[in-house]
C-alpha positions in Angstrom: 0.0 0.0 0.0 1.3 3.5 -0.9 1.4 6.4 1.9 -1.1 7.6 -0.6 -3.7 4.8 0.0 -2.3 5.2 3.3 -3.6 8.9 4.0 -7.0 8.4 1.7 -7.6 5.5 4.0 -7.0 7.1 7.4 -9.0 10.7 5.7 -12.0 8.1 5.3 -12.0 7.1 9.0 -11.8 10.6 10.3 -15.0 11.2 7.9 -16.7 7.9 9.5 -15.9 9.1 13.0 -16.6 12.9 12.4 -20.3 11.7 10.6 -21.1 9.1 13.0 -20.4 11.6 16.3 -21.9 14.8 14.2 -24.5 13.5 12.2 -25.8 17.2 11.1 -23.2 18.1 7.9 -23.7 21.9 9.0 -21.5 21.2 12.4 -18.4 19.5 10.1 -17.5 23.4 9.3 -15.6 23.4 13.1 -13.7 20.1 11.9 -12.8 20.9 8.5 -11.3 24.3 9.9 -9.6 22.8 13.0 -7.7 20.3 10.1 -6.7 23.2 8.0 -5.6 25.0 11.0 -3.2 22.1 11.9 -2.2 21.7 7.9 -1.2 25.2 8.5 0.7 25.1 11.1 2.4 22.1 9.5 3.3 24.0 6.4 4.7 26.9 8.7 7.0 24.3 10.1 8.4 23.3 7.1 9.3 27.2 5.7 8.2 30.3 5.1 7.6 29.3 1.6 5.9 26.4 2.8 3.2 29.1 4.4 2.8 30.9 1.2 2.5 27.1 -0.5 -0.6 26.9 1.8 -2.2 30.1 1.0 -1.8 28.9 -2.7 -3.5 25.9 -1.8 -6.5 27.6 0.1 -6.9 29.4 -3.0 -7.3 26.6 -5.1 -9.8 24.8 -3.1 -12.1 27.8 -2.9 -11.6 27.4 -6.7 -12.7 24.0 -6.3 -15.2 24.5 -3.9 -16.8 27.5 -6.1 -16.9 24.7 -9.4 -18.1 22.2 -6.7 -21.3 24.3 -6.1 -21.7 25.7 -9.9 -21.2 21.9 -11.0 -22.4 19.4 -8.3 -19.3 18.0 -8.5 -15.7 17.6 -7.4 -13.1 17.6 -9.8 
């Protein structure tokens, strides 16, 4: 197994836990901030450049969260 399948794997048991305990999609917002929080900090750890990296990144997925509602779908 790659540490891709890896991550996807352990991403889909957070999403079990987080739906089973929270069962109202409207009170994920807290999670899905407090994990980009700690992404942050992780990138900040890495370099300054790995901040502005993260920033980028924010920017694309409210691109891809923008097409998500326009579309109805991801990617």
């Amino acid at each position: 197994m790659s540490k891709e399948d890896d991550i996807r794997e352990i991403l889909e048991q957070a999403a079990q836990i987080i739906a089973q305990t929270q069962d109202n999609p409207r009170t994920w917002l807290s999670w899905i901030v407090y994990f980009l929080a700690r992404l942050e900090d992780q990138a900040a750890k890495i370099s300054y450049s790995g901040r502005q990296s993260f920033v980028e990144m924010l920017s694309a997925l409210r691109d891809e969260i923008r097409n998500r509602l326009n579309t109805g779908g991801w990617l």
